[in-house]
TIZA-774999 format. One record per atom (N, C-alpha, C, O): residue in one letter; x, y, z. Coordinates in steps of 0.001 Angstrom, whole numbers, plus 500000, padded with zeros to 6 digits. Each point is the difference from the previous one (the first is absolute). Layout:
BEGIN
AXYZ/...
***
This chain:
BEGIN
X509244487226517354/X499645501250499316/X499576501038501033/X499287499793500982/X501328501479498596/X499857500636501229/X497672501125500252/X499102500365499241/X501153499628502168/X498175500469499974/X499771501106499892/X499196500486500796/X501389500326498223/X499966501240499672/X498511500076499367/X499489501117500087/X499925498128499445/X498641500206499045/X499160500679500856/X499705499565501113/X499804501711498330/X498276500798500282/X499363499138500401/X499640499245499097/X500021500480501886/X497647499626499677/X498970501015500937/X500225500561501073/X498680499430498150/X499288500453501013/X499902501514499770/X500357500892500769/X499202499193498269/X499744501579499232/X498987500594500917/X498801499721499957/X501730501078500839/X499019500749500984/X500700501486499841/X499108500833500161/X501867499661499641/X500392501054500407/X499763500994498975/X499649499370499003/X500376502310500657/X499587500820498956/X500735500221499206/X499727500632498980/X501890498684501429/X501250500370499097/X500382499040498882/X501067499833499411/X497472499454500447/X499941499116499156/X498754499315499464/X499238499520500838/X500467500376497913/X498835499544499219/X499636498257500500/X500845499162500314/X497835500671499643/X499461498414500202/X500124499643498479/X499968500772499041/X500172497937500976/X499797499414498396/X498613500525499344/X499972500500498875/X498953499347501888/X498920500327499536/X499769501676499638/X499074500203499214/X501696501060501292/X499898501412499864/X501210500161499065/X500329501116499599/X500318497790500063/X501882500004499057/X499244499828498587/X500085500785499055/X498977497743501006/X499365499904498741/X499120501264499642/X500179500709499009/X499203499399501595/X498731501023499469/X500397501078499587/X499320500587499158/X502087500067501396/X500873500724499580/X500833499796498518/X500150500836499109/X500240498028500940/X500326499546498559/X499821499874499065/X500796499997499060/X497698499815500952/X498864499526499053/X499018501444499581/X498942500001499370/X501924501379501305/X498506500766499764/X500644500843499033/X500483501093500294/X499529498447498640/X500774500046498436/X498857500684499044/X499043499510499402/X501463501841500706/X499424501270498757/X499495499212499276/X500801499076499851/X497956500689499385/X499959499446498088/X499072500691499179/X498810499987500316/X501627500688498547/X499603500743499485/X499611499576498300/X499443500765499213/X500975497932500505/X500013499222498715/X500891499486499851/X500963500189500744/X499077498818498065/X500761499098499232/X501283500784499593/X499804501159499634/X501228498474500373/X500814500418499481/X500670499351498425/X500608498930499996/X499150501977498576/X500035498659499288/X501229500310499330/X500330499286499052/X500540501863501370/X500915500429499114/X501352499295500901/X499690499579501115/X501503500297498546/X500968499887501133/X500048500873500132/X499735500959499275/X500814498907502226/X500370500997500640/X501697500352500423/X500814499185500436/X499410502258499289/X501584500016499956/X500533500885501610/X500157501220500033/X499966498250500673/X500020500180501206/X501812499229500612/X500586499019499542/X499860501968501663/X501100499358500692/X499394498274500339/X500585498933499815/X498463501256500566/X499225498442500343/X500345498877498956/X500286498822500218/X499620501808498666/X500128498659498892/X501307499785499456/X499911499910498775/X501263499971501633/X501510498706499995/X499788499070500256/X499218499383500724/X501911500380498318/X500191498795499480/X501173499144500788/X500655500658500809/X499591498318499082/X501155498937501196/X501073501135499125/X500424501073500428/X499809498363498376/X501408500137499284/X500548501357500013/X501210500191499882/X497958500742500255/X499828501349499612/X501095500096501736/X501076500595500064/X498185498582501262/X499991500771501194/X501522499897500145/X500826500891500200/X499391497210499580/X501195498953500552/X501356501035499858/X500737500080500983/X499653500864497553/X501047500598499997/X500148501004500921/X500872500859499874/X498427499113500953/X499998501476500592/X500322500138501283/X500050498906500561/X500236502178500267/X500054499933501780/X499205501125500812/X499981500395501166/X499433499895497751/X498823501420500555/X499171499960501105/X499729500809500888/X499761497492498719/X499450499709501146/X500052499368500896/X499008499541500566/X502115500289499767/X500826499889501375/X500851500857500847/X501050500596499759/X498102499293501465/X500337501213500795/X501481499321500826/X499862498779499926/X501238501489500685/X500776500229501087/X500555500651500885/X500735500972499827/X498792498282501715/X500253501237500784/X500867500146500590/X500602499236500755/X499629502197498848/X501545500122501176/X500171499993500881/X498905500051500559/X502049499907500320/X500655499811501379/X499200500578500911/X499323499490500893/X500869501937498700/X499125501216500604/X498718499194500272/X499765499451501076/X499469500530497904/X498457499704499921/X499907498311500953/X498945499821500608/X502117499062499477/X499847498904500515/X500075500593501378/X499146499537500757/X501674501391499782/X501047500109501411/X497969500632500257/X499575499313500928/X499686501311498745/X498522500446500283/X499595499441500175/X499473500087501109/X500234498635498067/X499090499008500335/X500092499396501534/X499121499808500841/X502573499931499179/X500444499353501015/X499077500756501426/X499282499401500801/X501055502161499153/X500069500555501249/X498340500121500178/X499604500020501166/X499511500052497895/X498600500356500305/X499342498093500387/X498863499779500417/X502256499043499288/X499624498683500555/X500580500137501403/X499732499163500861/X501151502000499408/X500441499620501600/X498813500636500915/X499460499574501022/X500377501410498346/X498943500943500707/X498837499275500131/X499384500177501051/X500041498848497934/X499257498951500673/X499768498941500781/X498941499599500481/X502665499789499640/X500229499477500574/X500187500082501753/X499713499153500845/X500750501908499279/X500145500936501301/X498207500160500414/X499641499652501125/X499610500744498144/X498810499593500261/X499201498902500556/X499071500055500807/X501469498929498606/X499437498743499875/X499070500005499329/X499273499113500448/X500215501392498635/X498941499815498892/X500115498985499085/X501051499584499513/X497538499929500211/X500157498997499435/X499313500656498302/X499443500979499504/X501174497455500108/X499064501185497847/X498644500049500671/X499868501187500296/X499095498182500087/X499110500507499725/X499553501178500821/X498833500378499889/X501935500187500863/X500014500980501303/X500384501631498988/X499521501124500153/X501585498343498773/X500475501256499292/X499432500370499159/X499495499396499055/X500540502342501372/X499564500986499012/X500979500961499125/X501137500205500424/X498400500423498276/X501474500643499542/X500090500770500853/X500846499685500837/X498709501107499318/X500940500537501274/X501063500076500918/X500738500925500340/X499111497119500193/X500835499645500550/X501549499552499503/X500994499623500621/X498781500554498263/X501292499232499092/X500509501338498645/X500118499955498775/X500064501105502258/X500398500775499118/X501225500126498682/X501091499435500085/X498568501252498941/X501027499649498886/X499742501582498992/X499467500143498900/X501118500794501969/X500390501456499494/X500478499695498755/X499488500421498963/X501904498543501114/X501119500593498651/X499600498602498459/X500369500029498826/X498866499050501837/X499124499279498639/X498400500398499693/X499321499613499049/X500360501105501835/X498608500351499461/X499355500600499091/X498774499984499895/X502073500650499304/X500229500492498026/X499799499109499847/X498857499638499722/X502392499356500405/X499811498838499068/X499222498882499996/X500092499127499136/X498972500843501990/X499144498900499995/X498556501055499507/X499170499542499215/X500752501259501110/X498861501177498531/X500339499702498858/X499213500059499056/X502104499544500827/X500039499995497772/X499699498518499945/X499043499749499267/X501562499119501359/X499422498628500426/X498505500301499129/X499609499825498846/X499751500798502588/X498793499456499817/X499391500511498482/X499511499294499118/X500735502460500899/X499588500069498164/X500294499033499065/X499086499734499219/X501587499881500701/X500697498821499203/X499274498807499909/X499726499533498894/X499957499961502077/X498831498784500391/X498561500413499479/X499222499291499363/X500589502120501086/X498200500202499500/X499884500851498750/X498920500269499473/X502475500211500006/X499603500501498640/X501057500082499105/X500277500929499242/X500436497731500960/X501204500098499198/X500305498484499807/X499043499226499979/X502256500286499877/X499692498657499128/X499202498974500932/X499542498952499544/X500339501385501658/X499694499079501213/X500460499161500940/X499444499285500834/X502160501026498752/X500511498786500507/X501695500408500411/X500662500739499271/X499738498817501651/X501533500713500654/X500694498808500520/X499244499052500212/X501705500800499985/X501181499586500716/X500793500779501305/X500885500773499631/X498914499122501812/X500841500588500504/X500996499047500411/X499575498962500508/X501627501183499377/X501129499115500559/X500698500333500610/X499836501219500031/X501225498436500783/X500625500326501263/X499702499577501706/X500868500120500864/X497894499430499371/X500141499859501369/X500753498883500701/X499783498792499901/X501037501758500744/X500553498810500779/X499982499158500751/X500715499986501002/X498204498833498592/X499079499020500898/X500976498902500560/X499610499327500954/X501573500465498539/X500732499353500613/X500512500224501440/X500113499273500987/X500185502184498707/X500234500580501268/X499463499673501346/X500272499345501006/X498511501726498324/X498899499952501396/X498712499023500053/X498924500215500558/X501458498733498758/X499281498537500157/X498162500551499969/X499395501058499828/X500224497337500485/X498797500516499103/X498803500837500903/X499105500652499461/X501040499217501841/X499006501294500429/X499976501149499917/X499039500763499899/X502399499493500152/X500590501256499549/X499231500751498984/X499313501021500019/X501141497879498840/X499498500169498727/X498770500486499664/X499520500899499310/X500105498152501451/X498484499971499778/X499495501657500325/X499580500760499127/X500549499538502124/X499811501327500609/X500282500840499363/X499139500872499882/X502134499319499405/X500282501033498867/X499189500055498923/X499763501168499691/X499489497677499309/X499445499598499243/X498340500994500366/X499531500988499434/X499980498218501704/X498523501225500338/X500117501423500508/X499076500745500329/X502220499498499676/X500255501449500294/X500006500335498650/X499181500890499770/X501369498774499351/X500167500327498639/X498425499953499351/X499500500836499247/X500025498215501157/X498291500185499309/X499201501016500684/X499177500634499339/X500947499553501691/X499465501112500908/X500181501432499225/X499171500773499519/X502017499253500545/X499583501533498448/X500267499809498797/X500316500912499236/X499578497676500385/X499160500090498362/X498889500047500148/X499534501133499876/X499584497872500413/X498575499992500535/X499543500122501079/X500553500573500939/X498089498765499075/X499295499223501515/X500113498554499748/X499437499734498938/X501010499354501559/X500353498594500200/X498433499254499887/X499068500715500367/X500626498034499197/X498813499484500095/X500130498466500115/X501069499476499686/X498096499926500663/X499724498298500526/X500338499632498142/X499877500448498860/X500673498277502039/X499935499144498354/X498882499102500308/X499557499428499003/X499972500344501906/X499205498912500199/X498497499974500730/X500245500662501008/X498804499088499053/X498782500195501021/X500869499828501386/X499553500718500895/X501277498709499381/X500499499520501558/X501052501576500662/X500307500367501134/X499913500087497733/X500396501371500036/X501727500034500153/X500720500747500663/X499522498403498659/X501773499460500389/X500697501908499089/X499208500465499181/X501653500071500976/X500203501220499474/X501166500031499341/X500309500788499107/X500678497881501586/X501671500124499453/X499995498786499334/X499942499244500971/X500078500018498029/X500145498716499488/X501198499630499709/X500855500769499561/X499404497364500777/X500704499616499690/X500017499140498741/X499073499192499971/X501816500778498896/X500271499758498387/X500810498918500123/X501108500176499494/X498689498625501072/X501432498804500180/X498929498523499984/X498878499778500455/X502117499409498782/X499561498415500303/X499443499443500918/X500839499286500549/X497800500600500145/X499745499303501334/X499748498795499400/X499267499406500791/X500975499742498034/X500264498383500321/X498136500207499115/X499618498944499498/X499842501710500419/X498782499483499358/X500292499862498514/X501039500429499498/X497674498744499585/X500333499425499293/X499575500617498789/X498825500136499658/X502107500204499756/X499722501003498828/X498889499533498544/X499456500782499221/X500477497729500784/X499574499619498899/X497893500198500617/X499100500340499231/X500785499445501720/X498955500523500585/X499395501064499201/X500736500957499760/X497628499083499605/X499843501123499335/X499552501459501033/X499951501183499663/X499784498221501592/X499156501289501077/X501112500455501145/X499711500900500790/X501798498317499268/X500759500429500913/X500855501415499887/X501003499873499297/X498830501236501167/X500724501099499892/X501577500183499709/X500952500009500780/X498980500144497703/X501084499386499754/X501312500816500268/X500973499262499842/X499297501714500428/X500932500832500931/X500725499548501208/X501114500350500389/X498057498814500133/X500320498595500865/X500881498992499706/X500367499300500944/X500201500388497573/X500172499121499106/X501345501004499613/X500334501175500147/X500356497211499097/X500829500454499238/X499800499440498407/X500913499621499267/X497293500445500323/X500203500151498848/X499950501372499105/X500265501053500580/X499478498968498341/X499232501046499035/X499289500780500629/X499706499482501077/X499705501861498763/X498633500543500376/X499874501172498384/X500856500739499513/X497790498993500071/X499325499896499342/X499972502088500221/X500107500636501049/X499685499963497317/X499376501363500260/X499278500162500748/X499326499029500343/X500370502682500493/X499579499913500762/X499828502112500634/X500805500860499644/X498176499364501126/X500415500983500459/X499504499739501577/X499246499061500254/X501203501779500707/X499209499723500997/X499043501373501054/X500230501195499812/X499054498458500919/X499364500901499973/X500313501346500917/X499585500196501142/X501128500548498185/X500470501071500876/X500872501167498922/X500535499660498945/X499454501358501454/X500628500593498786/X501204499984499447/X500313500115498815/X500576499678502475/X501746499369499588/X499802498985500892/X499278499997500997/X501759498725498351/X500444499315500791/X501474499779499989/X500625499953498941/X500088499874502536/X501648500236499894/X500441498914500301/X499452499449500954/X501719499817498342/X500790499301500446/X500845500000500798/X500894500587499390/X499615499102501865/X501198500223500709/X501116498779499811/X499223499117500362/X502031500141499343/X500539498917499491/X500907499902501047/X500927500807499920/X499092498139501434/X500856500199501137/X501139498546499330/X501161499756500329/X498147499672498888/X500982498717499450/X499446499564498511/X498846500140499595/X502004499430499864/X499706499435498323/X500519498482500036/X501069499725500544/X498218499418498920/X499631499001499991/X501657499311498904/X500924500580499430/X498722498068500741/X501651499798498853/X499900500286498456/X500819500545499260/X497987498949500479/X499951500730498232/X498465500036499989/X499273499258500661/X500362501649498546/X498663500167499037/X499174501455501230/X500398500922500713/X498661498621498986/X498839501262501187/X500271501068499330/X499940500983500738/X500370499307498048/X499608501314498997/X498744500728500271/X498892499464499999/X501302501593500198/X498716501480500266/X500075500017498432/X500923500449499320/X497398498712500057/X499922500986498928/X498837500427500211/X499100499505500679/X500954502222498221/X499187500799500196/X499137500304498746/X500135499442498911/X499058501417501362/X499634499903497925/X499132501635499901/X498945500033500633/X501351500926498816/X498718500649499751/X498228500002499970/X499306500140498993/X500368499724501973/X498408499631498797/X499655501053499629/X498873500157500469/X501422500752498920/X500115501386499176/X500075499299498452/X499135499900499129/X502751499517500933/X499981499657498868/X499279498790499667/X499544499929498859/X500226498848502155/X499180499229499812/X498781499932499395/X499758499060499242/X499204502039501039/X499081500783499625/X500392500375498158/X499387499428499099/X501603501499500663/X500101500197498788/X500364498769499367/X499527499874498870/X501147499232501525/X500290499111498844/X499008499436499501/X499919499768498794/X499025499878502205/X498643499134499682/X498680500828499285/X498991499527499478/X501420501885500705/X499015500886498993/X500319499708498458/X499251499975499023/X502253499794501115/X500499500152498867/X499745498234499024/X499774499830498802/X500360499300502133/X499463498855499378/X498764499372499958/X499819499242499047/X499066500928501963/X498923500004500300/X499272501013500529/X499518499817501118/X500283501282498287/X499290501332500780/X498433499220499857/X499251500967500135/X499781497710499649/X499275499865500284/X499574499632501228/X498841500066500410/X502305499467500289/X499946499270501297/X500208501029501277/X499900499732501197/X500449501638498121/X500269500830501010/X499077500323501014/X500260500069501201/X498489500155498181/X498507500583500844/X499916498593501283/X499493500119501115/X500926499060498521/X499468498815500963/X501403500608501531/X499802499563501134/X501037501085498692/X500939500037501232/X499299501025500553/X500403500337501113/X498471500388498349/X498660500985501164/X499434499082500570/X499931500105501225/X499639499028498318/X498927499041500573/X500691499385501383/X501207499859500197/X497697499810500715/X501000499190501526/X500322498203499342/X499432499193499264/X501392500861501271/X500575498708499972/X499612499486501323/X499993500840500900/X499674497928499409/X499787499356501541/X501712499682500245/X500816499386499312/X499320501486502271/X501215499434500415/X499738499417501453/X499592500684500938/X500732497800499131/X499873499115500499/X500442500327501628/X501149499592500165/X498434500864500769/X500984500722501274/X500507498298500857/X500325500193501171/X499754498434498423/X500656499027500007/X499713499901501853/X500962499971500767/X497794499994499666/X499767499784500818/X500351501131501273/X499668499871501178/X500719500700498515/X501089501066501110/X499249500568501021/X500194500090501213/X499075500207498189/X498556501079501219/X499255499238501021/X499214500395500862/X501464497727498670/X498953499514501254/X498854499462499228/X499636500336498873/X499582498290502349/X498845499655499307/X498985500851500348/X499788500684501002/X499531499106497802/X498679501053500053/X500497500775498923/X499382499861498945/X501477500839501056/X500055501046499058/X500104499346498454/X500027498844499579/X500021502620499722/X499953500042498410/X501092498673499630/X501029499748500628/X498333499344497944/X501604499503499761/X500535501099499246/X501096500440500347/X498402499991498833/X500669501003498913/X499157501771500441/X499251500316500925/X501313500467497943/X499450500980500080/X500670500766498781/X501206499917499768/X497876500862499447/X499942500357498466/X500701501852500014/X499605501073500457/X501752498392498667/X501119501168499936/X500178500251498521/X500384499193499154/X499281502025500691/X500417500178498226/X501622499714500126/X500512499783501098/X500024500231498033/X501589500126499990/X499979501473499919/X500405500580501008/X499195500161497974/X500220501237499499/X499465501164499886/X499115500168499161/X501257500737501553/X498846501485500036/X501108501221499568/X501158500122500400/X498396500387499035/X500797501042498902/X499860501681500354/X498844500055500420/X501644501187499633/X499453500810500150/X501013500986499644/X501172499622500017/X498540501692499635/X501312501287500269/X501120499011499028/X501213499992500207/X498344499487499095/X501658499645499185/X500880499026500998/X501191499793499768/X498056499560501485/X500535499165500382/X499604498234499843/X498805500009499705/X501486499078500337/X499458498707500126/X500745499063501079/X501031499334500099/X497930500982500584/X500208498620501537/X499580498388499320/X499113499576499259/X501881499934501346/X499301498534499904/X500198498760501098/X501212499791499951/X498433499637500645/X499727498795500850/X499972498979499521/X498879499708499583/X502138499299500213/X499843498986499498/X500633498915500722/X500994500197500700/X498563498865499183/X500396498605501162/X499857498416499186/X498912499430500089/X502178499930499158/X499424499193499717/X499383498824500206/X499101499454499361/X501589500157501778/X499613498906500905/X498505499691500313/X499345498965499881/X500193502857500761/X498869499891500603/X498884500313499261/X498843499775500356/X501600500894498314/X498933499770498978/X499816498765499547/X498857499778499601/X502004499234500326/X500020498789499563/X499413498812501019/X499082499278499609/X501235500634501116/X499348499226501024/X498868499864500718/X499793499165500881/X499197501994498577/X498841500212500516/X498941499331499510/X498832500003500389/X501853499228498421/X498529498518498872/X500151499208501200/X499064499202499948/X501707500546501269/X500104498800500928/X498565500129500687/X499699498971500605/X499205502184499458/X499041500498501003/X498925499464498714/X500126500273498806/X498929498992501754/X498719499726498928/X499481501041499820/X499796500095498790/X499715501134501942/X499589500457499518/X500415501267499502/X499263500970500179/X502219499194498997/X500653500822499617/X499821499764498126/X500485498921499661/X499181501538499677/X499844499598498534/X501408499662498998/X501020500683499912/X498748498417499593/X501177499620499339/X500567501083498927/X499137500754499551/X502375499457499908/X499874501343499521/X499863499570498465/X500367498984499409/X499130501891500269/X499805500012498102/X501120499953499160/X501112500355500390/X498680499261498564/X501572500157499009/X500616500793499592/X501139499927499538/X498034501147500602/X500449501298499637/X500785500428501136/X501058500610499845/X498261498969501792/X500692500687501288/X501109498842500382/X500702500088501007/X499368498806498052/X501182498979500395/X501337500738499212/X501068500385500475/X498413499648498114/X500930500644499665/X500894501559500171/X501204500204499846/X497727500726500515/X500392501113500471/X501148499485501120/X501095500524499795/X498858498387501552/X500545499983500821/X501486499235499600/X500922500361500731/X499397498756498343/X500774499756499710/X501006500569499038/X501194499711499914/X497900501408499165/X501039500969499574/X500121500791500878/X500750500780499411/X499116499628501493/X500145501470500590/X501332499619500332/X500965500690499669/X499175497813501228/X501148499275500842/X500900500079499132/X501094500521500217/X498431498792498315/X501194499669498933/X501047501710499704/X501202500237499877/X497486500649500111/X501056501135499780/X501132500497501358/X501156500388499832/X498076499454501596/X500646500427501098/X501496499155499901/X501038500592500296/X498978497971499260/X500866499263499704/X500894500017498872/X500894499213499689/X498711501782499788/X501219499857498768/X501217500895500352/X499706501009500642/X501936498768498985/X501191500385500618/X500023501688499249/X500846500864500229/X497966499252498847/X499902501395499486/X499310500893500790/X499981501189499682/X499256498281501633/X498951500821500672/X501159499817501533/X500697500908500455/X499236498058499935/X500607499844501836/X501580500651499810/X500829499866499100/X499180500810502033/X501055499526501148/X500698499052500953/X499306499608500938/X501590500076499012/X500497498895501049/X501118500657500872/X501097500434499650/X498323499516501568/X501306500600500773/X500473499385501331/X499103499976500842/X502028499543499542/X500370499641500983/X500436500600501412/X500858500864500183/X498496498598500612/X500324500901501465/X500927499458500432/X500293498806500060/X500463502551500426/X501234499645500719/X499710500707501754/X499295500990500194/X501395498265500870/X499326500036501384/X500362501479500329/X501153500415499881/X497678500457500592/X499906501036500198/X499001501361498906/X499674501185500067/X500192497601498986/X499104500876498738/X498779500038500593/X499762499092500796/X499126502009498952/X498858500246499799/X499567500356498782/X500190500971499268/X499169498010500669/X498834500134498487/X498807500502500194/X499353499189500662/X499881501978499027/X499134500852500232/X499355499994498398/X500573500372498976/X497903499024501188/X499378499404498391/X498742501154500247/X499858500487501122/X499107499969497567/X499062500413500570/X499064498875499912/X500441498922499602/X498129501209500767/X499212498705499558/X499206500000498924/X499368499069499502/X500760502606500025/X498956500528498940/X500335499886498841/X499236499996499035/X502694499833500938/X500005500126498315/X501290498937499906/X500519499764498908/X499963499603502353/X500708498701499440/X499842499119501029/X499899500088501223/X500106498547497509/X499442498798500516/X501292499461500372/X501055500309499446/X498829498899501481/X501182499243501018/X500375498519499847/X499037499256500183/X501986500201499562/X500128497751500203/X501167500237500443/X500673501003500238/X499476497602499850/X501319499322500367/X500111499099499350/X498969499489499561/X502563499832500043/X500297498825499367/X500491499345501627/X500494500491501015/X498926497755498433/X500610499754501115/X501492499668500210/X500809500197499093/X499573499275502163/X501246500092500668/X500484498922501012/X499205499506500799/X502105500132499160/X500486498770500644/X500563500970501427/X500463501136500105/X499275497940500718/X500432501021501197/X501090499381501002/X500073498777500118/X500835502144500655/X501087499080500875/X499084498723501201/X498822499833500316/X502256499616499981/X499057498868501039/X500024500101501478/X499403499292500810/X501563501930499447/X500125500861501294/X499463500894500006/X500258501068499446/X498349498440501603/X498930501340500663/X500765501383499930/X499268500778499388/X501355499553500811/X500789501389500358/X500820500681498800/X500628501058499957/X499086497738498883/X500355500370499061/X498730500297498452/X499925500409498842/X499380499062502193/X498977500043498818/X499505501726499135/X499992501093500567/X499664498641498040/X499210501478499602/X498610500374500784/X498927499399499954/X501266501243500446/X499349501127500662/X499609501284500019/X500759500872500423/X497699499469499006/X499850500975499723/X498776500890500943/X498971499426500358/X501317502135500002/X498887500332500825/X498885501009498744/X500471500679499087/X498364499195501142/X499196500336499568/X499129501191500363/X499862500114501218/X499446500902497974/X499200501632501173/X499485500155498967/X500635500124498952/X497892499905501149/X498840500808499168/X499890501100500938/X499876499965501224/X500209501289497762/X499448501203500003/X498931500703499378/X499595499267499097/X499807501686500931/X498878500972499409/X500754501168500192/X500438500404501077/X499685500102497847/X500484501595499465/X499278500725499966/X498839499642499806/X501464501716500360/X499300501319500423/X499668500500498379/X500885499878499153/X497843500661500509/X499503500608498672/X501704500886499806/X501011500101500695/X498569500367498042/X500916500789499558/X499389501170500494/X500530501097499819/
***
């Protein structure tokens, strides 16, 4: 696998996990929201699946750019974590990565760009084009305390049935989810032999469906939920640390939701077991994110970027059987960003 991965978040052209979260989390709330809400945010799978609106492709023109602002770095010798936008100029897509981003922070949340040609220019290449491309959507941020910036999305052989192993690592299932940053992008340099479905879900409409069947349970998605940080920060530190899902404001509704790590946090004694009311809230919320009337399922094909927000759709995967040649395996690159206010 090639050593293209970030570490070592030192530089200004890019957020630490710890200044990415705090950024993420510093979510307007102004009250409950008890009405639905009718917003681009709240689609539906079935509503989206007929459609191609939101899938972008780029043309020749716009690829032959990418190409020449990766030579110009290259001629440099810069490395990603060395580049600034600046350095990776993009005159004739830079409209279009402005409507991108509206789209992500105040529109359905969620895009498709397709076209890059990763076959081509193999995967460092790729890669390099990929953080030039986040460089003027956002500011780039750590996924991790260790400060890794470019992630890799592929099978390393760990064991999926494991309840604490990072399952992105795996080729099983992964469970709803958002993560902490305001978009997160997919890059797809290979697809696996069958399954590894991107599904996606509103929690807009998620949100309305459950007003609509339980609006008693709603007030409890203000309240923090303990989310379990699964050891990550190191000993000594917090095991958990207390996240509402939901803060509301201006006619908007953010939400944070993780199910894994809300769930796994009864493993800590001294984390409180959850109530029936907050068992059940957590298993309908899932049941609605899961129904074929709320998700999306979409398949990457090599060269797609999937660009999610974290505020208003929740993220899984189905799992996936994968080839048995390293060089063939699915392979996906990964970039948390933080977006600029409106």
């Amino acid at each position: 696998m090639s050593s293209h991965v970030v570490q070592g978040a030192a530089a200004t052209n890019h957020k630490t996990f710890g200044e990415q979260a705090l950024h993420y989390f510093s979510r307007e709330h102004g009250g409950i929201a008890r009405e639905p809400l009718d917003t681009p945010a709240a689609w539906r799978g079935p509503d989206i699946a007929g459609r191609s609106d939101w899938i972008v492709g780029l043309s020749s023109a716009e690829i032959a750019e990418l190409e020449r602002a990766r030579d110009a770095v290259r001629a440099r010798g810069l490395g990603l974590g060395e580049m600034r936008r600046e350095d990776f100029p993009l005159s004739t897509l830079a409209p279009a990565i402005a409507t991108w981003a509206r789209e992500l922070r105040d529109g359905r949340g969620f895009l498709l760009v397709r076209g890059l040609p990763v076959d081509r220019w193999g995967d460092d290449d790729a890669a390099l084009v990929y953080w030039g491309l986040g460089l003027h959507l956002g500011v780039p941020g750590a996924q991790n305390p260790a400060g890794d910036l470019l992630g890799h999305v592929a099978d390393m052989g760990e064991e999926a049935s494991s309840p604490f192993v990072r399952r992105y690592r795996t080729r099983g299932d992964i469970a709803y989810h958002c993560d902490l940053a305001d978009v997160v992008g997919l890059l797809c340099l290979r697809t696996p032999r069958s399954g590894g479905a991107s599904r996606i879900a509103s929690s807009v409409a998620v949100y309305n469906e459950l007003l609509r069947r339980r609006p008693d349970l709603v007030d409890r998605l203000y309240e923090p939920f303990l989310l379990d940080t699964r050891d990550e920060d190191g000993e000594g530190r917090l095991p958990y640390v207390p996240v509402p899902p939901c803060r509301y404001a201006h006619g908007r509704l953010k939400t944070f939701y993780h199910s894994d790590y809300f769930r796994s946090v009864v493993r800590h004694a001294s984390a409180p077991p959850f109530t029936a009311d907050e068992q059940t809230l957590l298993d309908l919320y899932e049941e609605i994110a899961c129904s074929p009337e709320i998700y999306l399922d979409m398949q990457f094909e090599p060269g797609d970027v999937q660009l999610l927000s974290n505020h208003v759709v929740l993220h899984a995967r189905t799992a996936y059987e994968d080839f048995a040649e390293p060089a063939r395996k699915r392979h996906l690159l990964r970039l948390w960003l933080s977006l600029a206010p409106a």
